[in-house]
C-alpha positions as CSV (number, residue, x, y, z in Angstrom):
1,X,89.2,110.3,110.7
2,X,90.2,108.7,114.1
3,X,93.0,107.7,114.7
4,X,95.4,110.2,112.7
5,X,95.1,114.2,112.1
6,X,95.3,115.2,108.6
7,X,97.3,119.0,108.3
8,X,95.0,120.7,105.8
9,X,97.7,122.6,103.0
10,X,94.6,124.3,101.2
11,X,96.6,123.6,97.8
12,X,94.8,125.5,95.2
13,X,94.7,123.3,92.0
14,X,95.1,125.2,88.0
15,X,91.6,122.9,87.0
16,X,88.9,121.8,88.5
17,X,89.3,118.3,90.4
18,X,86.3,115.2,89.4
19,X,84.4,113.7,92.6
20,X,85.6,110.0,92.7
21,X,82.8,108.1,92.8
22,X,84.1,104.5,94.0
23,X,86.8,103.6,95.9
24,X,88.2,99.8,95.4
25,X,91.9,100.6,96.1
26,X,94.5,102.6,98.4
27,X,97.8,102.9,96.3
28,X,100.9,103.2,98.6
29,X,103.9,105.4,96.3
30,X,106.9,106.6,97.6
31,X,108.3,110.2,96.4
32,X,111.9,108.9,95.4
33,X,113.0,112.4,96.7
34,X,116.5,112.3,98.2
35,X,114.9,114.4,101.1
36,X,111.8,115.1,102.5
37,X,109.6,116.3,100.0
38,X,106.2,118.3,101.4
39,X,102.9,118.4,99.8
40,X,103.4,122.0,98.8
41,X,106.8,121.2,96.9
42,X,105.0,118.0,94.7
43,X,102.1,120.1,94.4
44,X,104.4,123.0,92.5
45,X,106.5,119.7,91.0
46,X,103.5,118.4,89.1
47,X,101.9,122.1,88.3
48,X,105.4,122.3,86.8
49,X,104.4,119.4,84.3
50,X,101.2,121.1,83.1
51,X,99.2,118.8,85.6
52,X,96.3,120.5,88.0
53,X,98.3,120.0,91.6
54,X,99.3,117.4,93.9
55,X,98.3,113.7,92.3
56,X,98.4,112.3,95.7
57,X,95.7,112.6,98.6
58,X,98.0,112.4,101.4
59,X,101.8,113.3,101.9
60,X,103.5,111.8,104.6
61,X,106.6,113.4,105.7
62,X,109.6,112.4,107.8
63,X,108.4,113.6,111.2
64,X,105.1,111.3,110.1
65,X,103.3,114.4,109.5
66,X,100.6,113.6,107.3
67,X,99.9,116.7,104.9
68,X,96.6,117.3,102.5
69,X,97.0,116.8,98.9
70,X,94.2,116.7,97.2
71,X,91.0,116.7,98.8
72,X,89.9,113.0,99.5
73,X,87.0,112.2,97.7
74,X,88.4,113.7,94.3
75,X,90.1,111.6,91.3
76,X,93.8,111.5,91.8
77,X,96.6,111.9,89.7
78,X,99.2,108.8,91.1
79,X,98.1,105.7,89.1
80,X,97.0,105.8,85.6
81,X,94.5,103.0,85.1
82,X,92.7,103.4,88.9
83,X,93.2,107.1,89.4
84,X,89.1,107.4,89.1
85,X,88.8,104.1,92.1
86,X,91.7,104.6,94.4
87,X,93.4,107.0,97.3
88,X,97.0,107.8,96.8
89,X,99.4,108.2,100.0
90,X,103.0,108.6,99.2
91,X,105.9,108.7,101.6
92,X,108.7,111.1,101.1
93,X,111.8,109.5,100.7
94,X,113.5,106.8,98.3
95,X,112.5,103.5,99.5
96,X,115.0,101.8,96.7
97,X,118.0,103.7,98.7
98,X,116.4,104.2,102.0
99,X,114.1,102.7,105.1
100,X,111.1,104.8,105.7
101,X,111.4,106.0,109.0
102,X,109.2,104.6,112.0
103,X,107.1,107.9,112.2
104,X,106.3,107.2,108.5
105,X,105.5,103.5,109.3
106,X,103.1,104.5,112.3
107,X,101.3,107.4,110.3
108,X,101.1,105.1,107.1
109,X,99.6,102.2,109.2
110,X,96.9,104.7,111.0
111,X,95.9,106.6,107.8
112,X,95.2,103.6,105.7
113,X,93.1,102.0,108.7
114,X,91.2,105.0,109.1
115,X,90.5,105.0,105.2
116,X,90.0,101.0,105.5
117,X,86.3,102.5,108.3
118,X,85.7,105.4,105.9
119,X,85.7,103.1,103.0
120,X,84.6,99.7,104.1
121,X,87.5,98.0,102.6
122,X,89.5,95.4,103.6
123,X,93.3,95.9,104.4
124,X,93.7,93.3,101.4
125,X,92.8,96.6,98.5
126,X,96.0,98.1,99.7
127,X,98.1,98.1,97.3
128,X,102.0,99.5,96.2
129,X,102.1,101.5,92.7
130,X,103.8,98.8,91.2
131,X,100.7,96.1,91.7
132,X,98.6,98.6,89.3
133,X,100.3,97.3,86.0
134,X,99.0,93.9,87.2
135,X,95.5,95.0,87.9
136,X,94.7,97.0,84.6
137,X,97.0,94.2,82.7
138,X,99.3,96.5,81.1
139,X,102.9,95.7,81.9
140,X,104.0,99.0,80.1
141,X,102.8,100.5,83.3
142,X,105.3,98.3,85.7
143,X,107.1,100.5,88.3
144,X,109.3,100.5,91.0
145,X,107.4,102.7,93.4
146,X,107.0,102.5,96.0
147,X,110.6,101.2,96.1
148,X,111.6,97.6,97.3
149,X,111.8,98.5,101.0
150,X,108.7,99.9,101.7
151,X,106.9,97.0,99.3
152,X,108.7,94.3,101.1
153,X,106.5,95.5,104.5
154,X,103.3,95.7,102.6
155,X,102.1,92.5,104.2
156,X,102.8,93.3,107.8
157,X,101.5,97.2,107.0
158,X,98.2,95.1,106.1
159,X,98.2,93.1,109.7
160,X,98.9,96.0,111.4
161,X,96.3,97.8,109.9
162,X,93.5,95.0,110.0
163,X,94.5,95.1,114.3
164,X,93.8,98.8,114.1
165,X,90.6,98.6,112.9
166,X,87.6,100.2,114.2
């Protein structure tokens, strides 16, 4: 990856993780932590809940460190119905009560261009958890995340990113 450094967390996960073998989306969540939340403490959250680790590939913190959750070409655990076709990023942070920060903002923007050359996606497959209910047509699915305030940037996060490009 180019344009970002990715700090390796070496989360050790209770079963074995699948290789994804398409990508077609990049889910954008937030954490709806009242803090900042790392990858090791959502990692412990959802081992709590009898799940295998960290659902998400990438934590992005406060600072805009951006922190290794599950290895990046494994099935993810953030968006029921394209979990087996998508990358998960959340932001820490509660983006119904709060702005993300402009570190956030930068790191988000770089990651998800760097995944957009990895890939060979367009800017256009990112997407905020709550456009999933739409895409797999169930609206029992329908969420908040990643909270109004970051979704109401998800256009300009896609122009920014398509000008980062490779």
């Amino acid at each position: 990856m180019g344009k970002v450094t990715v700090i390796e967390t070496n989360l050790s996960f209770t079963h074995p993780l699948d290789p994804r073998s398409s990508t077609n989306y990049f889910v954008v969540h937030h954490a709806a932590s009242a803090g900042d939340i790392s990858a090791a403490d959502i990692h412990q959250e959802h081992q709590a809940f009898g799940w295998a680790g960290c659902g998400y590939h990438y934590v992005i913190r406060y600072h805009g460190d951006i922190e290794r959750g599950r290895p990046r070409d494994t099935v993810g655990a953030h968006a029921q119905g394209v979990n087996a076709c998508s990358v998960g990023v959340v932001l820490a942070g509660n983006f119904m009560a709060a702005e993300p920060t402009a570190a956030q903002m930068n790191s988000l923007e770089n990651l998800l261009a760097d995944l957009c050359d990895i890939y060979s996606l367009n800017p256009v497959n990112m997407i905020g958890h709550r456009d999933v209910a739409d895409i797999v047509h169930d609206s029992t699915d329908a969420t908040d995340c990643p909270g109004d305030r970051l979704y109401a940037k998800m256009d300009e996060i896609k122009q920014k990113v398509q000008a980062l490009r490779s």
